[in-house]
N, C-alpha and C positions, 0 to 999 in steps of 0.2 A: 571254480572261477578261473579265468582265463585273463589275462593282463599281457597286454602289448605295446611296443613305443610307438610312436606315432611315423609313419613313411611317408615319404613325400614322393609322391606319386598322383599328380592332379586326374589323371585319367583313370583311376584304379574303382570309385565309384559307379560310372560310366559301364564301364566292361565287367561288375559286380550286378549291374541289373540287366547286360545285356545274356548272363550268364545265366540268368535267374534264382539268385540267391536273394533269401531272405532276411530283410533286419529286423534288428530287434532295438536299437538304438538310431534315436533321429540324429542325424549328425549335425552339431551345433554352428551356426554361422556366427563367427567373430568380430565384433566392432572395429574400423579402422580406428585407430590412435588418434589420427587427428579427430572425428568425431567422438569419440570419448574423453577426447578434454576438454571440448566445447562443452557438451553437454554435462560433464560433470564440473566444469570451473568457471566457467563463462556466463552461461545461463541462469547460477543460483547468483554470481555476483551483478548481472544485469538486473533481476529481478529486487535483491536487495538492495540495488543502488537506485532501481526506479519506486520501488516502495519509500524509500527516505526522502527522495525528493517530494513526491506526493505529499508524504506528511509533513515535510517542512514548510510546502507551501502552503500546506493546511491549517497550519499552526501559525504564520505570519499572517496571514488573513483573520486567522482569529483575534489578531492580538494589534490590530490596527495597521498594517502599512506591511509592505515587500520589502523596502531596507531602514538601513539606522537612521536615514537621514528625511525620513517623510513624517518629522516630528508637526510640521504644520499642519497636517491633516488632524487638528482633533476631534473627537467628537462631543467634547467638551458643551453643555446648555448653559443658557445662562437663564436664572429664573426671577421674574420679578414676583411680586407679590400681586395680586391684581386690588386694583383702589375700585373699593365699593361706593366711596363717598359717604358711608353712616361714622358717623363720630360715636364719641362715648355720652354726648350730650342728646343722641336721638334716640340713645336706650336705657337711659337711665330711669330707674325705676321699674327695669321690668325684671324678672323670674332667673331668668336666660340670658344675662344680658352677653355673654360672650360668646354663645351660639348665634343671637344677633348680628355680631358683628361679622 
């Protein structure tokens, strides 16, 4: 096994295949730095920063209203009872009389 440092020499590829040598290793293209720290710090924190908003707003939607102060909005019923009009005197005497009413 053969182990060498690295030469800077940009055109030394070039003149290796115009020489007709063959490889045996593809030579790696490096990420610029600036893109590597986008993509590795930039991009997970956009993404977890757009996922939480998502669920926040998901979650105040569930829960009645976008801020503290939309307490007016309830969705509060209010239930009456409905008047059938039968009293306790139009069933009395019968079997059932409180399914009657």
């Amino acid at each position: 096994m053969f182990v060498t440092g690295k030469m800077d020499d940009p055109g030394l590829v070039d003149r290796l295949y115009k020489s007709g040598a063959e490889f045996s290793q593809v030579i790696p293209k490096e990420m610029s730095p600036f893109m590597n720290f986008i993509l590795t710090w930039l991009v997970p924190i956009g993404i977890f920063m757009l996922l939480g908003r998502f669920l926040t707003k998901k979650f105040q939607n569930a829960l009645g209203g976008g801020n503290a102060m939309s307490f007016g909005r309830s969705n509060a019923k209010i239930y009456v009872h409905a008047q059938s009009g039968k009293t306790f005197a139009d069933v009395a005497g019968q079997d059932e009389a409180k399914e009657a009413l």
